[in-house]
C-alpha positions in Angstrom: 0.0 0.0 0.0 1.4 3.2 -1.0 1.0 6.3 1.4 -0.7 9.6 0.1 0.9 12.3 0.6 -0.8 15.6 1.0 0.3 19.2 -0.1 2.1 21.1 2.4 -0.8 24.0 2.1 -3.3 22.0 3.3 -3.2 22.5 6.6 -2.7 25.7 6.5 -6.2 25.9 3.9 -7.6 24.1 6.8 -6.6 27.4 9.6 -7.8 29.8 7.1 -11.2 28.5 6.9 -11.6 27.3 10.7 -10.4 31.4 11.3 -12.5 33.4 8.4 -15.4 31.2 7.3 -16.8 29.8 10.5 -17.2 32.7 12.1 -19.6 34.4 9.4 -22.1 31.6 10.1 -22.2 32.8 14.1 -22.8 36.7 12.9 -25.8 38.1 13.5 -28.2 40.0 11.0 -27.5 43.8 11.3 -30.2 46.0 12.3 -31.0 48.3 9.5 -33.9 50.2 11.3 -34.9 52.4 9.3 -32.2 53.1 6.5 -33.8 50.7 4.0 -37.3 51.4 2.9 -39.6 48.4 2.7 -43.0 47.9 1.4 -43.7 45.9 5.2 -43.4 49.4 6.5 -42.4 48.8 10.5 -43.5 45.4 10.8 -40.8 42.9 11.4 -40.4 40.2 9.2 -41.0 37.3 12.0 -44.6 39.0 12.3 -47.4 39.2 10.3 -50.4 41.7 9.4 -53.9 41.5 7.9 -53.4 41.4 4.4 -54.4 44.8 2.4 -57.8 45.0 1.1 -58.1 44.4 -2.8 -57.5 48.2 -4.7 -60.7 49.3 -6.6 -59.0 49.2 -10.5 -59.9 52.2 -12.6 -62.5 52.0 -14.9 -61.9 55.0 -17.3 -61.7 55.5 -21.3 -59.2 58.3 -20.7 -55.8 57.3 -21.9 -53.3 57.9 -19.3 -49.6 60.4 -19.8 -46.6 57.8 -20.2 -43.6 58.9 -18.6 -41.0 57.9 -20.3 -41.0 56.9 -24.7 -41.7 53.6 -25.5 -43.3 53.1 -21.9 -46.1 50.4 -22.5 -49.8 52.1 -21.4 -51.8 50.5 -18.8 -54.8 48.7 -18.8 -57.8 51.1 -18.4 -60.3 48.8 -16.7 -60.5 45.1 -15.3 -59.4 41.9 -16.9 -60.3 39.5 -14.0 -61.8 36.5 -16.2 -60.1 37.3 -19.5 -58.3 34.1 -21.0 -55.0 35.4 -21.8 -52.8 31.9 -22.6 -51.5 30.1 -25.2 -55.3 29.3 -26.3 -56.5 32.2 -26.6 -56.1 35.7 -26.1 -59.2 37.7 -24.6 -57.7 41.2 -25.6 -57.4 40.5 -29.4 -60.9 40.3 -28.9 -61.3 44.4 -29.0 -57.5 45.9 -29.3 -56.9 43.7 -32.8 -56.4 45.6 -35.9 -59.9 44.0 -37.5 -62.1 44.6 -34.2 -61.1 48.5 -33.2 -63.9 50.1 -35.4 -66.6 47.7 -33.9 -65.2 47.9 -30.6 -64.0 51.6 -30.3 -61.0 50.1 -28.1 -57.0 51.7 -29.7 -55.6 49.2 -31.6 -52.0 47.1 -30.3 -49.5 49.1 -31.4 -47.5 48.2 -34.8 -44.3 47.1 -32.7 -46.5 44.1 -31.9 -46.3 43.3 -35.2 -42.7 42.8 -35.7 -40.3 39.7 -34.9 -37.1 40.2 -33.1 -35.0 41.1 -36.2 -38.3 44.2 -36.8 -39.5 42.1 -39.5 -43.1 42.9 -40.4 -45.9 40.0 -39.5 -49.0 39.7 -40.8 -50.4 38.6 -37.2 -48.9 39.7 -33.5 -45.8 38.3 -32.9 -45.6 35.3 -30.2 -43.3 37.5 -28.2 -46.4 39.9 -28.2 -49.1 37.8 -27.7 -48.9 37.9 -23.5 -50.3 41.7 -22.9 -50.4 41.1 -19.8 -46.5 40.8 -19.5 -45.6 44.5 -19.9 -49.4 46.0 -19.8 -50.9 46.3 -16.0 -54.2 47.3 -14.7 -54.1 50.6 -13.4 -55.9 50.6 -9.7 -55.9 52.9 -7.1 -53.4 52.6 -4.8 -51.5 54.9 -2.8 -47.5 54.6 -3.6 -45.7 51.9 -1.4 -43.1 54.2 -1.4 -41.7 57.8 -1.8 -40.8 58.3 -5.5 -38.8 61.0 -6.6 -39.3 60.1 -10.2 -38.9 62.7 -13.0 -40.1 62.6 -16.1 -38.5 63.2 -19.1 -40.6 67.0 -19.7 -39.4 68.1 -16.3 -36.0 67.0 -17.0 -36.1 68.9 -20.1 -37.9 71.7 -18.6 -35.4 72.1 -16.0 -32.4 71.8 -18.0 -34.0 74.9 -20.0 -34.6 76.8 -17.3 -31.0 77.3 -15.9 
């Protein structure tokens, strides 16, 4: 039987980890407080609350500003029900380029009809099809946290200004 023989280094491995790693595993969380904002607000993570009641969504025709270009527009009433899978796709039902004169709804934007090279397509494009994957619902909800958000006419607005 022949003996193995180990590297030289390996104790010394061994001291390093026994002196750096081990003790990470004893450390306790740090206490943020209040320096990081969280949408729990004060309550502690080992407690729990009632959950929030369900927002009332916004049942307008008005269009609402984007803030930003290209910024997809939100969904202007409910969808609860809609079948929105690879079977069907409730929204096409109102929003496609042969329904918006019967339904009065804006037709999907031309961008839906592009592949990923900006090829035209006759129909929307699979990576297009799953509205609900950019589009939200717009409800009314108060902001879960302070946003200091400018938009790109303020900027601009600004910047003229000075």
């Amino acid at each position: 039987m022949s003996k193995v023989h180990l590297p030289r280094f390996i104790p010394l491995a061994f001291f390093l980890m026994a002196a750096f790693v081990v003790p990470v595993g004893n450390a306790q969380a740090q206490d943020v407080g209040a320096s990081i904002a969280t949408a729990r607000g004060d309550v502690q993570l080992d407690s729990e609350v009632n959950a929030p009641r369900i927002p009332v969504t916004e049942e307008t025709d008005r269009r609402r500003a984007r803030n930003y270009p290209e910024q997809p527009p939100t969904i202007p009433h409910k969808i609860n029900g809609y079948q929105l899978d690879k079977n069907g796709n409730q929204c096409l039902a109102c929003h496609a380029r042969s329904r918006v004169e019967e339904s009065g709804a804006p037709m999907i934007s031309v961008t839906h009809f592009m592949d990923r090279d900006g090829q035209p397509l006759a129909t929307v494009s699979p990576r297009r099809y799953f509205c609900n994957q950019c589009h939200v619902v717009q409800e009314r909800v108060p902001p879960l946290m302070k946003n200091n958000f400018v938009d790109i006419d303020s900027l601009f607005a600004i910047s003229k200004s000075q």
